[in-house]
ZAZA-861562 format. One line per 4 residues: number of its first residue (from 1); for each residue x, y, z of N, C-alpha, C. Coordinates in pm, whole numbers, plus 50000, padded with zeros to 5 digits. Layout:
N
NUM) X:Y:Z:X:Y:Z:X:Y:Z | ... $
! end
This chain:
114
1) 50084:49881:50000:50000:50000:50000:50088:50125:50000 | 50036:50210:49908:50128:50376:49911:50089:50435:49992 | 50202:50478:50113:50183:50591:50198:50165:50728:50133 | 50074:50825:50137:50072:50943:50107:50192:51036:50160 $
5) 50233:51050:50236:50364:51083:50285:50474:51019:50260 | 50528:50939:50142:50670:50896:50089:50622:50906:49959 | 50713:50999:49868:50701:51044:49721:50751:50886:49655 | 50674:50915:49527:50645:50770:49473:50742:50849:49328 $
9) 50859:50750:49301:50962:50802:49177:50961:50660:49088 | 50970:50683:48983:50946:50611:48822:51113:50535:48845 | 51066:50430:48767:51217:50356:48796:51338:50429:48682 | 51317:50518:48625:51399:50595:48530:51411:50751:48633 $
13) 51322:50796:48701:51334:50884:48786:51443:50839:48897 | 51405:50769:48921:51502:50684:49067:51653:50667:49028 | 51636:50612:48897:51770:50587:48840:51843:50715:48828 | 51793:50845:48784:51857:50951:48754:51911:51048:48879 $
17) 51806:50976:48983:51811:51009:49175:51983:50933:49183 | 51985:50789:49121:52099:50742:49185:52195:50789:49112 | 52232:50826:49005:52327:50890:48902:52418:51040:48965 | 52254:51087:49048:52296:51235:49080:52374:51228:49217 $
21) 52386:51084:49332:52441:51078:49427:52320:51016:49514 | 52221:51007:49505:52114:50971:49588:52177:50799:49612 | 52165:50740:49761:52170:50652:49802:52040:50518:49761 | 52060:50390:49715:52010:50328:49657:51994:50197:49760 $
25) 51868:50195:49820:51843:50087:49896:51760:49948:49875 | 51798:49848:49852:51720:49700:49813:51664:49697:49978 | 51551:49676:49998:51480:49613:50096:51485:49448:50091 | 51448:49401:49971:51414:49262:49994:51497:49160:50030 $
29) 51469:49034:50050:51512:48930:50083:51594:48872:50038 | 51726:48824:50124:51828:48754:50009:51842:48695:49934 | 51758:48626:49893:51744:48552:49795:51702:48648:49684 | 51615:48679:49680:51549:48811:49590:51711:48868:49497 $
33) 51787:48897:49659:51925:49023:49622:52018:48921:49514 | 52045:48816:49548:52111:48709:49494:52095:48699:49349 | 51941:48668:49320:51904:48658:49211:51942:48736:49138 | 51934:48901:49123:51938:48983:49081:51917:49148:49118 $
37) 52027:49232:49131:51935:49391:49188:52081:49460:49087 | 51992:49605:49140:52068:49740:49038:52163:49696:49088 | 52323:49740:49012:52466:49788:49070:52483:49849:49138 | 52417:49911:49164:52470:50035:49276:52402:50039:49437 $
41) 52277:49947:49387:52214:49933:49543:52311:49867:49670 | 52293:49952:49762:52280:49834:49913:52200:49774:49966 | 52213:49655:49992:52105:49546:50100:52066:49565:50183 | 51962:49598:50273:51937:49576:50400:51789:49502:50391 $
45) 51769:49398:50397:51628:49364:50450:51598:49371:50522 | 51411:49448:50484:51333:49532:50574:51333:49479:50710 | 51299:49356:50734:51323:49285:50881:51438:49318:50973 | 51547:49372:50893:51684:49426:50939:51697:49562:50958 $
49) 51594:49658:50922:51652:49773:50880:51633:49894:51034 | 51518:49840:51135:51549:49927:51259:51688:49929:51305 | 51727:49794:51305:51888:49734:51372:52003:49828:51303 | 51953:49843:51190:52065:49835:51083:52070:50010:51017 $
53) 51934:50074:51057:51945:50226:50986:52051:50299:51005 | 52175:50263:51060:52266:50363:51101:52381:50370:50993 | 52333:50252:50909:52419:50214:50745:52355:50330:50639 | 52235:50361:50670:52142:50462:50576:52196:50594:50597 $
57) 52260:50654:50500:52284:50795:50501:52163:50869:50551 | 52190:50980:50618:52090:51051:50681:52085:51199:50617 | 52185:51209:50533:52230:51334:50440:52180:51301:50322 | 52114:51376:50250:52101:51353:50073:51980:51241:50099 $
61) 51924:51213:49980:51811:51168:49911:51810:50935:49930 | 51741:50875:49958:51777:50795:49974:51612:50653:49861 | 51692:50599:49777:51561:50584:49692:51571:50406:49736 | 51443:50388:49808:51412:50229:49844:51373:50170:49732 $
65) 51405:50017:49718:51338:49981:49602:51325:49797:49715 | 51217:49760:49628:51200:49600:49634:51127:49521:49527 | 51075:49436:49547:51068:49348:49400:50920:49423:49300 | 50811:49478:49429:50722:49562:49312:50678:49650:49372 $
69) 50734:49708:49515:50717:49859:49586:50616:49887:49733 | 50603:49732:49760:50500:49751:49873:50629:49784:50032 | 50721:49649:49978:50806:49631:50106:50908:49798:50129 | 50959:49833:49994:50975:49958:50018:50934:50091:50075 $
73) 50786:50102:50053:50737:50250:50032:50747:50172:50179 | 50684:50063:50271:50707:50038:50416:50823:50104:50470 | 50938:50112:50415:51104:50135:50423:51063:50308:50441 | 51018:50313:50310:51036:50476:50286:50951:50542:50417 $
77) 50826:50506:50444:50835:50554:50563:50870:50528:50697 | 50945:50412:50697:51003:50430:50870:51127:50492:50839 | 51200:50538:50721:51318:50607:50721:51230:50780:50708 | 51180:50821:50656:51122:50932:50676:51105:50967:50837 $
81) 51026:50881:50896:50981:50910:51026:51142:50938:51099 | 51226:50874:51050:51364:50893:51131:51468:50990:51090 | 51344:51077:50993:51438:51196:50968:51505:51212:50797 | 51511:51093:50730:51559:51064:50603:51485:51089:50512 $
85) 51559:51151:50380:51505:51191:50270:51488:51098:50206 | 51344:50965:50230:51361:50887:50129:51228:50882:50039 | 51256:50797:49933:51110:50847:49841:51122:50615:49797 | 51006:50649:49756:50943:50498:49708:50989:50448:49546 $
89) 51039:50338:49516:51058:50316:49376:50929:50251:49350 | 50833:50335:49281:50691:50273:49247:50731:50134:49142 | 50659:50009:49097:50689:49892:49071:50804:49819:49108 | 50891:49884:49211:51045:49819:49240:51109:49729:49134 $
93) 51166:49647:49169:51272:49615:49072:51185:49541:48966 | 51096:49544:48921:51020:49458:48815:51039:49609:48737 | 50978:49735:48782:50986:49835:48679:51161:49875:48621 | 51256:49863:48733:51381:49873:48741:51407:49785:48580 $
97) 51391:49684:48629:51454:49563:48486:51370:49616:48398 | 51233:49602:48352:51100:49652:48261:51178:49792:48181 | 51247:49880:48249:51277:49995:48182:51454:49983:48114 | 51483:49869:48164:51589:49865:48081:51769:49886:48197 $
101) 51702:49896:48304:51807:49929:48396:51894:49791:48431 | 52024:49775:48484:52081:49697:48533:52038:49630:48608 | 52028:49464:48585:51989:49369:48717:52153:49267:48659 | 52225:49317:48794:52355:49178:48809:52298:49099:48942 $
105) 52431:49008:48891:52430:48926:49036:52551:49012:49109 | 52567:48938:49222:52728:48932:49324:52856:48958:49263 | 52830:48851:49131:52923:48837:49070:52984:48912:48929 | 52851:49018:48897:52880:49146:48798:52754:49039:48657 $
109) 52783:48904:48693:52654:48901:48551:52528:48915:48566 | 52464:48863:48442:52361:48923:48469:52265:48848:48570 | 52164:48929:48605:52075:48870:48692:51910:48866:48643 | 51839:48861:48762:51713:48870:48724:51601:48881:48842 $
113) 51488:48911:48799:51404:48959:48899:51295:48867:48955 | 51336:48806:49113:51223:48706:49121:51131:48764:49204 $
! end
């Protein structure tokens, strides 16, 4: 469900967020990450991320993504509530791959979106 309070960005918007310096966050599950996510994202799954927000830049723009944007925009607002500029990748990584963006693995090939 979209929170009205976390801005909802196009996976070509998001992409141009991460180009400009904006921090790039995967929510989902490792397996999910394994399979396939952008280059430039960091991991934290959402189950991890109270423990773990102190890895989240608190400076500059921070764009959540997960496999189609529910587990994120969740992200986007408990990082909002904690002060962070973050916004929602509307369809998460299904729109990410769909528009033509990078999905590797670990290992730099390619990946894919489960």
């Amino acid at each position: 469900m979209v929170s009205p309070e976390v801005p909802q960005v196009s996976a070509d918007d998001g992409a141009k967020l991460v180009e400009g310096g904006a921090f790039l966050l995967d929510v989902r599950e490792p397996n999910e990450w394994v399979a396939g996510h952008a280059a430039a994202a960091a991991h934290i799954p959402l189950g991890q991320l109270p423990a773990r927000a102190g890895e989240v830049p608190a400076d500059g723009t921070v764009v959540v993504i997960c496999r189609v944007g529910g587990r994120s925009n969740q992200a986007a607002v408990y990082l909002r509530r904690q002060g962070v500029d973050a916004v929602n990748l509307a369809g998460g990584m299904q729109a990410w791959a769909a528009s033509g963006l990078d999905v590797i693995t670990d290992d730099g090939d390619p990946g894919h979106v489960i």
